[in-house]
TIDO-82014 format. One line per field, with one value per atom (N, C-alpha, C): residue in three letters; atom name; x, y, z. Coordinates in Angstrom, 3 decimals. Example, Ala and Ser with C-alpha at 12.3 -4.5 7.8 and 13.67 -1.06 7.14 Angstrom:
! TIDO-82014
aa: c(ALA, ALA, ALA, SER, SER, SER)
at: c(N, CA, C, N, CA, C)
xx: c(13.190, 12.300, 13.200, 12.850, 13.670, 12.900)
yy: c(-5.690, -4.500, -3.300, -2.250, -1.060, 0.030)
zz: c(7.800, 7.800, 7.800, 7.080, 7.140, 7.870)
***
This chain:
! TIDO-82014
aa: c(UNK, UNK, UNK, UNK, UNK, UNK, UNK, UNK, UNK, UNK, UNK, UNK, UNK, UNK, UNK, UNK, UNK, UNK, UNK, UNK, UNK, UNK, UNK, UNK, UNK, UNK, UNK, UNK, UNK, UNK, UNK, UNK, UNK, UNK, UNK, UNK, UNK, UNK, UNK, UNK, UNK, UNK, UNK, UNK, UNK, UNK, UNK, UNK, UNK, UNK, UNK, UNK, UNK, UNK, UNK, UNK, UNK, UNK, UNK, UNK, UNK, UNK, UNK, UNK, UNK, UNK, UNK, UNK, UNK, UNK, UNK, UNK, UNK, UNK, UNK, UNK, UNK, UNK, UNK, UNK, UNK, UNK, UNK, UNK, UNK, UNK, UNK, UNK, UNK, UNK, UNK, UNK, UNK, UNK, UNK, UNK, UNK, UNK, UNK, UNK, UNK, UNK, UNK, UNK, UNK, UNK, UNK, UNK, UNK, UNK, UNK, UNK, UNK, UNK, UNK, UNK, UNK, UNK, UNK, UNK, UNK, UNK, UNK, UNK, UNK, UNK, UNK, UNK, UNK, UNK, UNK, UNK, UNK, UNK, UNK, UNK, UNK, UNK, UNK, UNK, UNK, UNK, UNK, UNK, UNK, UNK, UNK, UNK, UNK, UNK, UNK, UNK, UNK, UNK, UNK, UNK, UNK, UNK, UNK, UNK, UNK, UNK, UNK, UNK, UNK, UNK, UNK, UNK, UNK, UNK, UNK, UNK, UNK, UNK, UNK, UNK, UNK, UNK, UNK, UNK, UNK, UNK, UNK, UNK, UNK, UNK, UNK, UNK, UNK, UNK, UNK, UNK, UNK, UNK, UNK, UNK, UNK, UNK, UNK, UNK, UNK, UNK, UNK, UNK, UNK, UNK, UNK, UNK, UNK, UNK, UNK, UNK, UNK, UNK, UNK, UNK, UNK, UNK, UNK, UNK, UNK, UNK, UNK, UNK, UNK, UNK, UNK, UNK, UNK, UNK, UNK, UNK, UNK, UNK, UNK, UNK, UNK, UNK, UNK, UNK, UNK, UNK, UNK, UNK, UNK, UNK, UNK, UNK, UNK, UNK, UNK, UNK, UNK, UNK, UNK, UNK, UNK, UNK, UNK, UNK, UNK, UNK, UNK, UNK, UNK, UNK, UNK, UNK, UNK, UNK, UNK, UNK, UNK, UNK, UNK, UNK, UNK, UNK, UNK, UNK, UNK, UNK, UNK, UNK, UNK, UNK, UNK, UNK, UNK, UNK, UNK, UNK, UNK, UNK, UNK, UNK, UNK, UNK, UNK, UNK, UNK, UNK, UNK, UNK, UNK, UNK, UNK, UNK, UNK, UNK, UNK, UNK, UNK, UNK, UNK, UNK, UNK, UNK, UNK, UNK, UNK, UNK, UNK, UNK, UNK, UNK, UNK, UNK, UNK, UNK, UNK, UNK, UNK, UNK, UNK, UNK, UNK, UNK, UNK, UNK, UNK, UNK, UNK, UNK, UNK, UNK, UNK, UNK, UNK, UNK, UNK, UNK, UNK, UNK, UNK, UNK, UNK, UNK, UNK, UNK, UNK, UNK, UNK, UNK, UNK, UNK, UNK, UNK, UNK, UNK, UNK, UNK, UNK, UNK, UNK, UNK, UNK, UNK, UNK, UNK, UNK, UNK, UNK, UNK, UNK, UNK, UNK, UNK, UNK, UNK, UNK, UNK, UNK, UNK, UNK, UNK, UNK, UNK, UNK, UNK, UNK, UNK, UNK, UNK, UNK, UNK, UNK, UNK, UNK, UNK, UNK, UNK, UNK, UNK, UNK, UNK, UNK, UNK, UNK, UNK, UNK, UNK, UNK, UNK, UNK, UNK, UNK, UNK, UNK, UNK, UNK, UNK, UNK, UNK, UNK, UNK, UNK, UNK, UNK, UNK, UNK, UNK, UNK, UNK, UNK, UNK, UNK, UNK, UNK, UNK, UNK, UNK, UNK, UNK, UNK, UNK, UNK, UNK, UNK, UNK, UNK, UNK, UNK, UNK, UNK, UNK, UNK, UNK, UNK, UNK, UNK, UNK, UNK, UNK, UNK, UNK, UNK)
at: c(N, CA, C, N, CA, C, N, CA, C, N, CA, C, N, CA, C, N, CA, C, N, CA, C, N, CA, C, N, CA, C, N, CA, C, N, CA, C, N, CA, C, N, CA, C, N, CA, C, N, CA, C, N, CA, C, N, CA, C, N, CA, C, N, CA, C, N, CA, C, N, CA, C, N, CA, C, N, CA, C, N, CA, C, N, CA, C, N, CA, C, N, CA, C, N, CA, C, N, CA, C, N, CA, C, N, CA, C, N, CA, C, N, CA, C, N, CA, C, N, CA, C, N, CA, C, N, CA, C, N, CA, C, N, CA, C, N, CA, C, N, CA, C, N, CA, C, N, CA, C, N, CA, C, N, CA, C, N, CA, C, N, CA, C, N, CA, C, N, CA, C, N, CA, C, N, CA, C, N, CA, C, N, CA, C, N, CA, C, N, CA, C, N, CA, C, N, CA, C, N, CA, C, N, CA, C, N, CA, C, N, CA, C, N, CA, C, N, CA, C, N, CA, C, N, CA, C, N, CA, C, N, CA, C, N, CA, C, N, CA, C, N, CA, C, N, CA, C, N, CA, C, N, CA, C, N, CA, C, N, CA, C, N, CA, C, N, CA, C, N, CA, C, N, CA, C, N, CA, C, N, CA, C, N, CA, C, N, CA, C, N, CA, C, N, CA, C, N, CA, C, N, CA, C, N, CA, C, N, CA, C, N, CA, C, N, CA, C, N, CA, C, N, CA, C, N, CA, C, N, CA, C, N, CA, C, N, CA, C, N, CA, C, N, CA, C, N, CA, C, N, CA, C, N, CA, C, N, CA, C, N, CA, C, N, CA, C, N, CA, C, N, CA, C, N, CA, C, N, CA, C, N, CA, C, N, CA, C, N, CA, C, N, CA, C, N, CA, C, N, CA, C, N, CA, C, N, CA, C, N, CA, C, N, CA, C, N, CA, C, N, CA, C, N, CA, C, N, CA, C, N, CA, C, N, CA, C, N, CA, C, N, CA, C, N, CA, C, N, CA, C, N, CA, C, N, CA, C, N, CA, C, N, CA, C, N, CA, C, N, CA, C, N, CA, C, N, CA, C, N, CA, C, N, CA, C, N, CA, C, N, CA, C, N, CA, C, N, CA, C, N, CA, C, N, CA, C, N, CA, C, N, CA, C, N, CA, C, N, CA, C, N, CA, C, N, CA, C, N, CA, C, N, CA, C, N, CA, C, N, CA, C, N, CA, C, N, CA, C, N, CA, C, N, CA, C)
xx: c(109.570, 110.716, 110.214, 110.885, 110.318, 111.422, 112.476, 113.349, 114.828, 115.524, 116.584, 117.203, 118.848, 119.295, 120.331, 120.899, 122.565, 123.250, 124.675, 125.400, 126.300, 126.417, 126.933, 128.083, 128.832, 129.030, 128.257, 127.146, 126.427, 126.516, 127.829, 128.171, 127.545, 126.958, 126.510, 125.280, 124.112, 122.801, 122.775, 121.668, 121.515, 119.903, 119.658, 117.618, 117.403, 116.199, 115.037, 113.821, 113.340, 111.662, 111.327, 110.220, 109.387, 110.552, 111.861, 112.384, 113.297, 113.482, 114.442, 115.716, 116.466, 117.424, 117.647, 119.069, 119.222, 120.088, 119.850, 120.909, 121.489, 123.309, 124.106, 124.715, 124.189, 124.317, 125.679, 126.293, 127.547, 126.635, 126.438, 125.308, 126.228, 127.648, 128.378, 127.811, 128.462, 128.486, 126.828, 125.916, 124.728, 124.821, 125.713, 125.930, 125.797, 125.115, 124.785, 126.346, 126.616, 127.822, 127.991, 126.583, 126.197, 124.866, 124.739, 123.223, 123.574, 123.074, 122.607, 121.625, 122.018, 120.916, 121.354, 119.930, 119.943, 118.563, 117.749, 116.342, 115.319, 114.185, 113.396, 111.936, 111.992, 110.970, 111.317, 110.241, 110.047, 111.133, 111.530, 112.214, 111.448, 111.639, 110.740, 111.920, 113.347, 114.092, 114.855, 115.966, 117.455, 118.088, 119.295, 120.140, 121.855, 121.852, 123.858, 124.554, 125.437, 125.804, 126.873, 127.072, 127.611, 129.181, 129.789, 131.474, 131.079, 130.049, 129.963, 130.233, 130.815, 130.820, 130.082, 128.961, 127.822, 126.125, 126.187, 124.077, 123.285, 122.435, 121.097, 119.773, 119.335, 118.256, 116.770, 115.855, 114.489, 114.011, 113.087, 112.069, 110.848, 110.441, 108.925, 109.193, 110.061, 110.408, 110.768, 110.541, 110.432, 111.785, 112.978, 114.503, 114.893, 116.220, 116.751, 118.146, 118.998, 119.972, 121.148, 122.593, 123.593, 124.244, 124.847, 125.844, 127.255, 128.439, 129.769, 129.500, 130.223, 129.944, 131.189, 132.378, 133.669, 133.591, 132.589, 132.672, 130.734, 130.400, 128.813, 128.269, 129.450, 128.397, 127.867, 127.375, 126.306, 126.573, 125.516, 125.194, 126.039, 126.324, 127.160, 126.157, 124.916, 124.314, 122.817, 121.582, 120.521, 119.489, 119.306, 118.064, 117.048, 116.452, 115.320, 114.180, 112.711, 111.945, 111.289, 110.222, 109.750, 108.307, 107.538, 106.618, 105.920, 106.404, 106.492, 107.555, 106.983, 107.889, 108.573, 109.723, 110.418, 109.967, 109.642, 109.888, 110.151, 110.988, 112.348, 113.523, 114.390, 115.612, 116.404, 117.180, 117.788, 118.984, 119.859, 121.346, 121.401, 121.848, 122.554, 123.396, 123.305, 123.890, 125.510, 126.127, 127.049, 127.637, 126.471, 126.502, 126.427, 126.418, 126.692, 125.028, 123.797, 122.732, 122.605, 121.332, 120.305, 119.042, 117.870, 116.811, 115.827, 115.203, 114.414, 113.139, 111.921, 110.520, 109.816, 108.917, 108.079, 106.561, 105.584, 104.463, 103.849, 103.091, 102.375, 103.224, 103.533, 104.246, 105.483, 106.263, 107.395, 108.407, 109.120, 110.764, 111.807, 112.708, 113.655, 115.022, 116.042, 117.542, 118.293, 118.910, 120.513, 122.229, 122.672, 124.198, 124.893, 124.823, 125.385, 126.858, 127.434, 128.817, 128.662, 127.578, 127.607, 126.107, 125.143, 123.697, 122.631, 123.468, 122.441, 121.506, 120.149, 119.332, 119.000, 118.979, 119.562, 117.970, 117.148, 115.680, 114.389, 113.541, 112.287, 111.116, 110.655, 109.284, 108.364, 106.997, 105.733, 104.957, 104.126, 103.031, 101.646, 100.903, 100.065, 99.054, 97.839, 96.538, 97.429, 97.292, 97.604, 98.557, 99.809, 101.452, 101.514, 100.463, 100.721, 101.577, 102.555, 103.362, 104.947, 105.895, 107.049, 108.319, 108.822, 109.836, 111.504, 112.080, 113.705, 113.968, 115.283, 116.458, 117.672, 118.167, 119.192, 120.528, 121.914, 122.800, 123.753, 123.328, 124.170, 125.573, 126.072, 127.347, 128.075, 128.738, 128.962, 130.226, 130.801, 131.434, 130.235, 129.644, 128.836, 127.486, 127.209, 125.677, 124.636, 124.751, 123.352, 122.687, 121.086, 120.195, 119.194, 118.923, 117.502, 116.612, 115.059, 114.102, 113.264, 112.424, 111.418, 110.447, 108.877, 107.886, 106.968, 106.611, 105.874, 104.238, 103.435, 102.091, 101.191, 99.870, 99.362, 98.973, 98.907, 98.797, 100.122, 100.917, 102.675, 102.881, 102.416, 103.276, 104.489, 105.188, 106.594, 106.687, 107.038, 107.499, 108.896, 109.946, 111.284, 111.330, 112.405, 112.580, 114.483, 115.113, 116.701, 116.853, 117.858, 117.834, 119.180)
yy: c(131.031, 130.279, 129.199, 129.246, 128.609, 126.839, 127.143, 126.169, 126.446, 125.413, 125.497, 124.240, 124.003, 123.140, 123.183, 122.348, 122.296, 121.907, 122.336, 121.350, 120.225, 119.540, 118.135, 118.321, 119.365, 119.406, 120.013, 120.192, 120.686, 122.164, 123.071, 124.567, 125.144, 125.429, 126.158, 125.899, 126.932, 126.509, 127.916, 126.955, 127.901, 128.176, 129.749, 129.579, 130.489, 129.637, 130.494, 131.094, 132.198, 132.402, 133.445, 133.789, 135.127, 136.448, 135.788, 137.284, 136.928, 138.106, 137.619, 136.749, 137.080, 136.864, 135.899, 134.624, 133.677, 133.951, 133.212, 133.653, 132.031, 132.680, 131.611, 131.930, 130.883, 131.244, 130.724, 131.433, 130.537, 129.829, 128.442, 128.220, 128.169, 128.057, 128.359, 129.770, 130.689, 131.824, 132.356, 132.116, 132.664, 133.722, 134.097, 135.398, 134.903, 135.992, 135.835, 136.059, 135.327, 135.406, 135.953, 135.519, 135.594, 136.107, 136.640, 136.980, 136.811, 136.163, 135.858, 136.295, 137.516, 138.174, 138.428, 137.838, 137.852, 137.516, 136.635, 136.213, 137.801, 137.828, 138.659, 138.712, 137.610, 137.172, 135.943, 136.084, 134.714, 133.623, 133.493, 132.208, 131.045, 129.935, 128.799, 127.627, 127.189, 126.152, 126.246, 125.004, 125.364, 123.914, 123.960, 122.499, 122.397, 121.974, 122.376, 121.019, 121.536, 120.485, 119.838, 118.425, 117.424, 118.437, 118.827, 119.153, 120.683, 120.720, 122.135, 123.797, 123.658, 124.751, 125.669, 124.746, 125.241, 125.150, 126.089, 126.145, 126.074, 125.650, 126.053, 126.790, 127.878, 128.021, 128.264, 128.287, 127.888, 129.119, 129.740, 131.022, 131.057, 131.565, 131.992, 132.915, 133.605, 134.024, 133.083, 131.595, 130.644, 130.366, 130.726, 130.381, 130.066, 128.959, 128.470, 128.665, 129.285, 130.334, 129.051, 128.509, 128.398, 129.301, 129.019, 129.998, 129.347, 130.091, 129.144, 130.142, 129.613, 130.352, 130.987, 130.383, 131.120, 132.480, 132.746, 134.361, 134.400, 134.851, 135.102, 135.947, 136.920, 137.973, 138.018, 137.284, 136.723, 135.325, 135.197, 133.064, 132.635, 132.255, 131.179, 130.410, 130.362, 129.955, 130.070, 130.556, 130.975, 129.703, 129.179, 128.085, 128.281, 128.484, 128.569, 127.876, 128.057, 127.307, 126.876, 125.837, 125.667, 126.390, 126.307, 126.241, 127.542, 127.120, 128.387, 128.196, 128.703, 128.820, 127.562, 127.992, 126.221, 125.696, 125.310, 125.156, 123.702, 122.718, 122.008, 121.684, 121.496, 121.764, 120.658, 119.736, 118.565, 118.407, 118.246, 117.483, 116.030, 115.619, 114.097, 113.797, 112.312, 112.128, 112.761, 112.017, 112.505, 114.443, 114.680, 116.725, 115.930, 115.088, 115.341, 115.398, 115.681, 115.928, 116.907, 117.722, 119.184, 118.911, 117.815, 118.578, 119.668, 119.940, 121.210, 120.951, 121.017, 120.377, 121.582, 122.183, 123.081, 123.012, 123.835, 123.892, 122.710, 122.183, 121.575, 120.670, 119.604, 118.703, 118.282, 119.439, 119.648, 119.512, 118.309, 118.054, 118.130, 119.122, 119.232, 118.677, 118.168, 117.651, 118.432, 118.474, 119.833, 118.795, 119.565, 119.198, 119.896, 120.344, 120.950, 122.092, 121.319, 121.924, 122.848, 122.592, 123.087, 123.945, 123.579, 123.391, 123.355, 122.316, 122.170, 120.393, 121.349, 120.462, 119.038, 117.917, 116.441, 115.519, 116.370, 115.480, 116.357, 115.670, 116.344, 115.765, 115.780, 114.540, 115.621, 114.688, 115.770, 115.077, 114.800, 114.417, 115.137, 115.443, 116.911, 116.063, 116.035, 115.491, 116.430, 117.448, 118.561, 118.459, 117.402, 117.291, 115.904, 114.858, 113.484, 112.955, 112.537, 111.863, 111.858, 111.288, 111.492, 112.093, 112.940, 113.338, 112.843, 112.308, 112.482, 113.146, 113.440, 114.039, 113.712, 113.239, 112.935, 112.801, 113.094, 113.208, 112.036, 111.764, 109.839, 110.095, 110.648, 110.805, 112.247, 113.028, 113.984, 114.550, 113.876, 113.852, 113.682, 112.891, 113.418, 114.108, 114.520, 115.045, 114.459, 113.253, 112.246, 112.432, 112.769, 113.099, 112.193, 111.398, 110.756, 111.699, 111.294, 112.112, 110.895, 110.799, 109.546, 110.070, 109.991, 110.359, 109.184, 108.782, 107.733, 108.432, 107.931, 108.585, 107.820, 108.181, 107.509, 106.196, 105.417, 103.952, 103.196, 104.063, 103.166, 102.921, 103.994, 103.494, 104.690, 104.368, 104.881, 105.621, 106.876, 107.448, 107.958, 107.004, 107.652, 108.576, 109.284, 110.247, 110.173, 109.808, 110.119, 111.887, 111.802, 113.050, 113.362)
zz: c(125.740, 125.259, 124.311, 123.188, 122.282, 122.183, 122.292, 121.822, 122.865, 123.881, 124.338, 124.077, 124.371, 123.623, 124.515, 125.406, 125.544, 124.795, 125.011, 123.906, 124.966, 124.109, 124.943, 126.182, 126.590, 127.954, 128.799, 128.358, 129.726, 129.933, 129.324, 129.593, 129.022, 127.736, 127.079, 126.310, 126.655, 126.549, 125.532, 124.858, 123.231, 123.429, 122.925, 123.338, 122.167, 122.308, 121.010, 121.304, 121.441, 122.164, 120.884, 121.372, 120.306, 120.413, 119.516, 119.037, 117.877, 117.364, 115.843, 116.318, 117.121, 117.413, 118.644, 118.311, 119.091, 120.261, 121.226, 122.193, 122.714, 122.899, 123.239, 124.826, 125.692, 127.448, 127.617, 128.304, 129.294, 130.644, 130.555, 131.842, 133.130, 132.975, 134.846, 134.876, 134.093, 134.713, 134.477, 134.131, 133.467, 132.779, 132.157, 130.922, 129.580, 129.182, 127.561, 126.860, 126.112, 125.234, 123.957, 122.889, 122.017, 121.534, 120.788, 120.111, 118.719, 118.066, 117.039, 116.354, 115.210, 114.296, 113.244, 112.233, 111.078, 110.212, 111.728, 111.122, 110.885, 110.556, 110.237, 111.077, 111.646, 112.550, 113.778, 114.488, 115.709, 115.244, 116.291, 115.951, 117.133, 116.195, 116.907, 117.143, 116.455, 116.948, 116.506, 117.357, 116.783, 117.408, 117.011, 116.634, 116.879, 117.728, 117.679, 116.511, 115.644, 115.245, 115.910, 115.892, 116.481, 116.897, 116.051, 116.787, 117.620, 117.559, 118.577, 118.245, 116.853, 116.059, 115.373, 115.193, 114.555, 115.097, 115.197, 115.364, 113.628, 114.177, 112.885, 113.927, 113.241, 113.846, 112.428, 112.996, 112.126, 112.849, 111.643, 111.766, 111.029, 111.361, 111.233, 109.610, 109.337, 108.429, 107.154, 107.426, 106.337, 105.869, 106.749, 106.447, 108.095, 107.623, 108.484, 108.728, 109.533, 109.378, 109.893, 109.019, 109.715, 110.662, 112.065, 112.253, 112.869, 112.362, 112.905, 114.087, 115.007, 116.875, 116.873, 115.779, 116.149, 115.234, 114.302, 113.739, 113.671, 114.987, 114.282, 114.149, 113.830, 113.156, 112.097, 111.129, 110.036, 109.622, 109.808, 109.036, 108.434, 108.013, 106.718, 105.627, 106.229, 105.061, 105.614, 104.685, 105.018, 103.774, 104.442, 103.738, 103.816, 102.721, 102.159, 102.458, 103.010, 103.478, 101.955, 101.614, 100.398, 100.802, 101.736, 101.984, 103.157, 104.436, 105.124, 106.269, 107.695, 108.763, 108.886, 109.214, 109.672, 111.154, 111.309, 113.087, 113.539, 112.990, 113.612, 112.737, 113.223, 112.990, 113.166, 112.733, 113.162, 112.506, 113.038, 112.403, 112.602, 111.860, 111.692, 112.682, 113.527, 114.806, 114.035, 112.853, 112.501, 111.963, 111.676, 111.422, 109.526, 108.787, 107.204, 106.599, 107.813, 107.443, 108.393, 107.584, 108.091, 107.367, 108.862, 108.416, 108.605, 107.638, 108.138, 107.935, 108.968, 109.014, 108.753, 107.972, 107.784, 108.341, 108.529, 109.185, 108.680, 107.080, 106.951, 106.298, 107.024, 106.981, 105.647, 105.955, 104.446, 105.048, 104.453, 104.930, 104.133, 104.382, 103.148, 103.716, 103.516, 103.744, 103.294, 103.538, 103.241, 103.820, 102.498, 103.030, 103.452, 104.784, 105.583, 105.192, 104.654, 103.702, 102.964, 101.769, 101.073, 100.378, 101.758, 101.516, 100.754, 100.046, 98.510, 99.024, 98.594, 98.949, 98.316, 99.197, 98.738, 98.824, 99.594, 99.827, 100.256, 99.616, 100.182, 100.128, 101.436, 101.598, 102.044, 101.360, 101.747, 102.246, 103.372, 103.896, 104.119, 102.957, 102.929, 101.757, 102.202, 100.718, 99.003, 99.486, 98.148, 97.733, 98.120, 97.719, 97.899, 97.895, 98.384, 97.740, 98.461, 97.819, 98.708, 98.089, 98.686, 97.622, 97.526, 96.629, 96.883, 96.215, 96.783, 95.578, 95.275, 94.952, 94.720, 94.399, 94.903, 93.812, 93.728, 92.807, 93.068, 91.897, 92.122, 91.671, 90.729, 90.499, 90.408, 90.919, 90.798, 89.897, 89.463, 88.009, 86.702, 86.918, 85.746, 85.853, 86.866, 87.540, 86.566, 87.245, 86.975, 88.047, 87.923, 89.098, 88.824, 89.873, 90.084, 90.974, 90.197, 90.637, 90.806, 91.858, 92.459, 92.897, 92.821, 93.447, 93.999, 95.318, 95.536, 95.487, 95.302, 95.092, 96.099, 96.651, 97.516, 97.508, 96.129, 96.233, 96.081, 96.529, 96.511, 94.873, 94.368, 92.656, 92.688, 91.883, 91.576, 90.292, 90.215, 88.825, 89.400, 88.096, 87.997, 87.494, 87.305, 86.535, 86.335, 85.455, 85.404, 84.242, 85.161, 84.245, 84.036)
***
């Protein structure tokens, strides 16, 4: 077992171990309810979002799969790892963040809605540095680009 998760009443326990596919428990009755497939490999973690509608799960297959619980027979949205396997998974106490942590220390942010990626930090000698992203106005898609480098200097970038 790689990854289990209740969701906030206590009924329903979500698990991840060495198989493609997630499983969603009824924990009164101990019956499987759900299986969840779509990954390609191991799955290593997973995340309920805050209203209980939604899972994220993380794979070894280097994508991180939305799923709504009320239609799951395929994801709603499949995110892209930058680097390799995902293996954690986090929502925002509120659900309007998704992060996704990669093996050698790669963090990407997602907007959940619409999952276009909003951040990405690297903690790695070969990527030193910190990246954001971020879209300051969306009527006029003005994007700031920021890189911190290992002696704390700053390159903007507007674009």
């Amino acid at each position: 077992m790689n990854h289990i998760a209740f969701y906030k009443d206590q009924t329903i326990l979500a698990s991840y171990s060495d198989q493609k596919e997630a499983e969603i428990l009824d924990f009164k009755t101990r019956k499987l309810e759900i299986t969840l497939e779509g990954h390609n490999d191991y799955g290593f973690c997973l995340d309920w979002h805050p209203n209980g509608t939604y899972l994220v799960t993380g794979n070894q297959d280097t994508t991180a799969r939305v799923w709504d619980l009320r239609n799951p027979k395929q994801s709603v949205h499949v995110l892209q790892g930058e680097i390799g396997a995902i293996y954690t998974v986090k929502y925002s106490h509120d659900g309007s963040y998704l992060a996704l942590g990669e093996a050698i220390e790669f963090v990407s942010i997602f907007n959940p809605e619409d999952s276009k990626k909003l951040f990405i930090g690297v903690n790695i000698k070969d990527f030193d540095g910190i990246f954001e992203f971020q879209q300051r106005n969306k009527e006029k898609s003005i994007f700031q680009l920021k890189t911190r480098s290992h002696d704390d200097s700053y390159l903007i970038l507007m674009g």
